[in-house]
N, C-alpha and C positions, 0 to 999 in steps of 0.2 A: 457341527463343531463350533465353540466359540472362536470369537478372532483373536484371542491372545492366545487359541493353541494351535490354532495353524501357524500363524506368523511365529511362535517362538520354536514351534519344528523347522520351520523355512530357515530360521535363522540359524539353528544347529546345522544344519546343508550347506548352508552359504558356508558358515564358519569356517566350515568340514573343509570344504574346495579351495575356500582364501587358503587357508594354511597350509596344502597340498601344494599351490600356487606361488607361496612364499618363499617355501624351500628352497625353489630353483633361483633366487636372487640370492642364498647367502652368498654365495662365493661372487655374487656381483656387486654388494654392498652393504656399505657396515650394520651396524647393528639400528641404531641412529636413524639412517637413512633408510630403509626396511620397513622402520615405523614412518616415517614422516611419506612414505609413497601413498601408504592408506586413505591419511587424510587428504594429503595434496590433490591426489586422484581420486578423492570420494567425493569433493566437493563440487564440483561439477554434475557428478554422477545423481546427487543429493537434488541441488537444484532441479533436474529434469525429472525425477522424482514427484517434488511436488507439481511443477508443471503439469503432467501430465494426471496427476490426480486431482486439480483444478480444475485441466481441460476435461475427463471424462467426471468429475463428481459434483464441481461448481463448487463453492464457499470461497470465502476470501482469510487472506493471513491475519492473524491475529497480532494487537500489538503488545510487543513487550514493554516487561518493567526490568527496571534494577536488581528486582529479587530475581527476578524468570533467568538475568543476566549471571546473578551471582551462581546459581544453580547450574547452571551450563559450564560456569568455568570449573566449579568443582566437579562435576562429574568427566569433565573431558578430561582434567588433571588426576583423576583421581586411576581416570581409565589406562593415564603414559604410567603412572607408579607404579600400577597394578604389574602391568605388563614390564617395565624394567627391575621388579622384584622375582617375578618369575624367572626373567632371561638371568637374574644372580642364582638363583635357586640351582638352574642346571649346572652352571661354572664351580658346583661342589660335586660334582659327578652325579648331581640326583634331579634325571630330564624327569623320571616316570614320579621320583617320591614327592619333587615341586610342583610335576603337572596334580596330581591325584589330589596333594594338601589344596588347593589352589580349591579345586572344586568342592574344597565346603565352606565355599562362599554364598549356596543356599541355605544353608542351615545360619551360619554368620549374618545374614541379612533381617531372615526369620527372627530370632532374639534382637539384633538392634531396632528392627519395625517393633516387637513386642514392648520393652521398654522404652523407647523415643517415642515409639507413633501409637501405642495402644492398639495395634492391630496383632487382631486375634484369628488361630485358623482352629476347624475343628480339627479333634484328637485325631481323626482318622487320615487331617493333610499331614498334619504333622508326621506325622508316622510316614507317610510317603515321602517327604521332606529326607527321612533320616535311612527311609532302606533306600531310596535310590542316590543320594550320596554314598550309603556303605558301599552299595554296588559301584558304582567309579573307585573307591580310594582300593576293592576286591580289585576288580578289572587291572589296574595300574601298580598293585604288590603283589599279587600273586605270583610265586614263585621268586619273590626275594625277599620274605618273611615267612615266618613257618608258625610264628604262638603272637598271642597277645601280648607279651612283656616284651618281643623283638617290634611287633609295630610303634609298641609305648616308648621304646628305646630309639626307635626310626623317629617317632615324630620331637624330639627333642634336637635331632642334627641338624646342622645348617640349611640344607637342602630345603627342609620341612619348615623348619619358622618361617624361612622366605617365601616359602608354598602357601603359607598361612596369612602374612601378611599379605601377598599378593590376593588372596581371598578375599582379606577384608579393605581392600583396597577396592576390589572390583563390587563388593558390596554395597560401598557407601557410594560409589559410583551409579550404580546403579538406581538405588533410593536417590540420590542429586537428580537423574534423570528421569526420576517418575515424577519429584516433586515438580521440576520445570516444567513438564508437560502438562501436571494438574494446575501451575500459575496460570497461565495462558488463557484469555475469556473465550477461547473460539468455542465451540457447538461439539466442534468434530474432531476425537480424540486419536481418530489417525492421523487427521492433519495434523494436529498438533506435533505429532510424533516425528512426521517427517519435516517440520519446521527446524522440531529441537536437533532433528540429524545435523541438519543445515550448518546452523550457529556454532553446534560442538567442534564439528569438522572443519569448522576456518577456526574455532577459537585453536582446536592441539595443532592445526599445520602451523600458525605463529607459534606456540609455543615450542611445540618440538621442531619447527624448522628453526626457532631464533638459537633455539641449541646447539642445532648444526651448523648454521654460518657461525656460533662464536666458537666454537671446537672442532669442526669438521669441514673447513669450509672446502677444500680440496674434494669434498665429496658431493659438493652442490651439481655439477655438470653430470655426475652419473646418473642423478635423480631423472633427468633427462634423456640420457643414452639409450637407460633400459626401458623406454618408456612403453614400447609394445606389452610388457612383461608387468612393468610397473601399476599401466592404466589397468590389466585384469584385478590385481589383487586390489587396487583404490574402488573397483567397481563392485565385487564380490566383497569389499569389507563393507561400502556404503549398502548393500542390499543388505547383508549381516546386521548391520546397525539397526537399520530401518524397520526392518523385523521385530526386534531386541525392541526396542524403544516403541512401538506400537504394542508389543506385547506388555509393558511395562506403563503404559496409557493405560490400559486396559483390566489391570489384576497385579495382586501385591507381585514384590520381586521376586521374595521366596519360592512363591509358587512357581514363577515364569522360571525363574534358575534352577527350581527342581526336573520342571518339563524340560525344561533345555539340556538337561543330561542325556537325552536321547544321542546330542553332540556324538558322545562316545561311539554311540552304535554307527551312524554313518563313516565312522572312521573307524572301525570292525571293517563295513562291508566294502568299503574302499580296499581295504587293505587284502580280502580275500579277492574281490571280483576284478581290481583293476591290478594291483600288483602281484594277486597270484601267489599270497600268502597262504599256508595253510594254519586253518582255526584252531587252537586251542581248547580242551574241554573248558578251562577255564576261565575262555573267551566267552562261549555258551552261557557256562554259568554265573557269571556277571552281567552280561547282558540281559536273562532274565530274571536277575533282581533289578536292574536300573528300570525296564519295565512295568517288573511288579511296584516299584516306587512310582511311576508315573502315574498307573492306573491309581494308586491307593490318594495321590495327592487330586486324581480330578473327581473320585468318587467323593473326597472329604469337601472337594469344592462344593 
């Protein structure tokens, strides 16, 4: 198996579990501060990371430039927008229409790499590209659209332009973050990867914690309260990244974000095996099209 698809399955896992892990702080802090634990508590997480792939692989850090810098703050910026366009998406009543738009941020990425970066895949990734995104936006409408002219009607609502943006948000974020990792002169493009964790994750805790001390500041000491709770999800988001970002060393994004829709299925079998859900036919049948799209994007590889 190549290592940007293990690592970018590992990262749909992590993702799966951070998010599971998240939930139990809403009711312990704002929206704001939610996000700012990730980073706060990833950056430590981050460090020991490279540490220990130092200690067992040997290489040394690579140094940066200005561009490698510029690239970091745009992808880490790019990463709060994503994610605070989504959280507007749902406050239109559409958690499932903003999550599902949101994921064709593989497809969105694919056409900005093709026109920006001249990167080309064959016809047959492509096509994976676009049946395993069908299969998320399937998995995520089903059963609250019925024709094609109600989804074409769905994606013009609030909910969906925000799902949309929030796409191309995490897109460009993503291309920021591959470019950063191909600046960097080092040898070794996993380290590379868990370097740019590094930098990203203190550049968004300034960012998104300078937002909470000038707006929230009252919410600074809970950051700390819940910090049992808090440090899992900064630990579980830093492995998520690190994944993500090694997989994005490694192979265009488009590709990496079409494997990464596996996401969806670990949060299937979460939902059946630990909450005790029962599956939907139409759970089934999206989940293997999201498959049939994976397979079709590493045969075209």
């Amino acid at each position: 198996m190549p290592i940007w698809v293990g690592a970018t399955i590992l990262a749909g896992l992590f993702q799966t579990w951070r998010t599971a892990l998240q939930q139990q702080l809403r009711g312990q802090l704002s929206v704001n501060a939610a996000a700012v634990v990730r980073y706060l508590y990833g950056v430590p997480v981050g460090v020991l990371l490279v540490t220990l792939y130092l200690a067992l692989f040997g290489g040394s850090l690579s140094a940066p430039s200005w561009t490698y810098a510029l690239y970091c703050a745009l992808g880490g910026f790019g990463q709060i927008i994503g994610t605070n366009l989504l959280i507007m998406s749902f406050g239109h009543r559409g958690f499932a229409v903003g999550t599902a738009y949101s994921k064709t941020e593989a497809v969105q990425a694919a056409f900005i790499a093709l026109i920006f970066l001249g990167e080309s895949f064959a016809p047959l990734a492509w096509l994976g590209i676009a049946v395993s995104v069908g299969g998320t936006l399937y998995l995520s409408l089903a059963g609250r659209v019925s024709s094609l002219r109600e989804v074409a009607a769905a994606t013009v609502q609030p909910a969906a332009l925000y799902g949309l943006g929030a796409g191309l948000a995490f897109a460009l974020c993503a291309l920021a973050i591959r470019a950063a990792t191909q600046s960097l002169d080092g040898p070794d493009p996993t380290l590379r990867a868990l370097e740019t964790l590094v930098v990203i994750n203190t550049m968004q805790t300034v960012m998104q914690g300078g937002w909470l001390v000038a707006t929230e500041r009252s919410s600074i000491p809970q950051l700390f309260t819940t910090w049992r709770s808090s440090a899992q999800v900064g630990a579980l988001s830093a492995c998520g990244s690190a994944c993500w970002f090694t997989g994005f060393a490694y192979a265009p994004v488009a590709l990496v974000r079409a494997v990464g829709q596996v996401e969806i299925l670990f949060t299937l079998l979460f939902s059946r095996f630990f909450l005790k859900e029962r599956m939907k036919r139409s759970d089934v049948t999206g989940a293997l099209i999201v498959v049939a799209g994976v397979v079709l994007v590493l045969v075209g590889r």
